[in-house]
N, C-alpha and C positions, 0 to 999 in steps of 0.2 A: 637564341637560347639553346644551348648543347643538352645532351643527356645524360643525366646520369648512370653511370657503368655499375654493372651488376654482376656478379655470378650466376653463372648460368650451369655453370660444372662444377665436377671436382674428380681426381684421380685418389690424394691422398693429402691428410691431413695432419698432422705430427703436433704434439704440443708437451714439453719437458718441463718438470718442476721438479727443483731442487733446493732442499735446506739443507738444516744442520744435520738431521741425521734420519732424510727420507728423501729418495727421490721415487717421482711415477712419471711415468708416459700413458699419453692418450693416443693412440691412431684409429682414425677412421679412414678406411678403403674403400670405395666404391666397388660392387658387386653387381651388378646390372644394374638394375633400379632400386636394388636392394644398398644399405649402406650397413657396416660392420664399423660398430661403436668398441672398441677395446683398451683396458684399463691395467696396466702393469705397471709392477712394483720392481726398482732397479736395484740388485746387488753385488756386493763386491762379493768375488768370491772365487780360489783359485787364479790369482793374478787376472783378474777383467770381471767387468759388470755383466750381471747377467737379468735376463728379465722372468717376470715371475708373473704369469696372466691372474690375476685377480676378477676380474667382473668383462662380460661380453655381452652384446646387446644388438641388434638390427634393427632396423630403423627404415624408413624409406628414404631416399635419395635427396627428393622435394624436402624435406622436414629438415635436413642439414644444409640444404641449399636457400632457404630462408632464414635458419641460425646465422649462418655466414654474411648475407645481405641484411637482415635485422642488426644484427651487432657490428656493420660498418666494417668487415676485416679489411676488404679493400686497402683504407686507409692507416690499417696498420704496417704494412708493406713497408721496411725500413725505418721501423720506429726503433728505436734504442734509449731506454728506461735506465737510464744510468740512476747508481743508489745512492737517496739521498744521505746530504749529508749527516754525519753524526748516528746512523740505524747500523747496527753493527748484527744484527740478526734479520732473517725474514726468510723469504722465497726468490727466486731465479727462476725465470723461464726461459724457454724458449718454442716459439711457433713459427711451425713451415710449413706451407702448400702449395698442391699442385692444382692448380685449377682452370678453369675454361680452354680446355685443350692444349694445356702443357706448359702455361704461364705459371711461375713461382715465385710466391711470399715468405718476407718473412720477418721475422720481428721477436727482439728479445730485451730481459728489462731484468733487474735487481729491483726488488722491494719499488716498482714504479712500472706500471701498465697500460696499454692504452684505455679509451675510452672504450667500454662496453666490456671489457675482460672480463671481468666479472659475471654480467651477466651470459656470457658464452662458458664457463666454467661452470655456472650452474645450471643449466641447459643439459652441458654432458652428465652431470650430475645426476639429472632426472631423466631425459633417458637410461642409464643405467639404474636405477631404484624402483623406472617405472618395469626393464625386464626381470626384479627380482621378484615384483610382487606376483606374476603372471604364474 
């Protein structure tokens, strides 16, 4: 019986979503043991996109390092979510990370996501709602 691989780290976390007419990024950085949850809104503006910090939040390190291993990212490493056919609208992503000492992921989808997106979307979601209420 082999073992199952885990995250044990992380450096940085990247996650892009793009429609029709919004895009936002998510990164989270490792800070010591501290982790920086940050939320911007991307524009065009003077020839190049520019980013606009919307919502910040910290977090500890542990609490994103079992988001990552609860939601399976591992196996999203090289997933490609090509859109189905006939959906002429929706969302685009894309996620990258740097994790267990300098290993990178990464995984990108039109209107088609891996297993668990979702719930790692709304994870970042409530860490940031739960620094607003504070």
């Amino acid at each position: 019986m082999f073992k199952k691989e885990k995250i044990y780290s992380f450096e940085l976390i990247s996650l892009s979503l793009s429609g029709m007419r919004i895009m936002e990024e998510y990164e989270i950085i490792r800070c010591g043991n501290k982790a920086q949850l940050s939320r911007y809104t991307v524009m065009y503006s003077g020839g190049e996109d520019r980013r606009r910090l919307e919502q910040r939040a910290e977090t500890d390190c542990d609490e994103i390092i079992a988001l990552l291993n609860d939601c399976a990212v591992l196996k999203w490493d090289g997933f490609y979510g090509k859109n189905p056919p006939g959906v002429l609208d929706g969302t685009m992503f894309s996620f990258r990370a740097e994790i267990n000492d300098g290993r990178k992921i990464r995984a990108s989808g039109s209107n088609n996501f891996p297993k668990h997106y979702r719930d790692f979307t709304n994870a970042l979601y409530d860490i940031l709602r739960r620094n607003e209420e504070k």
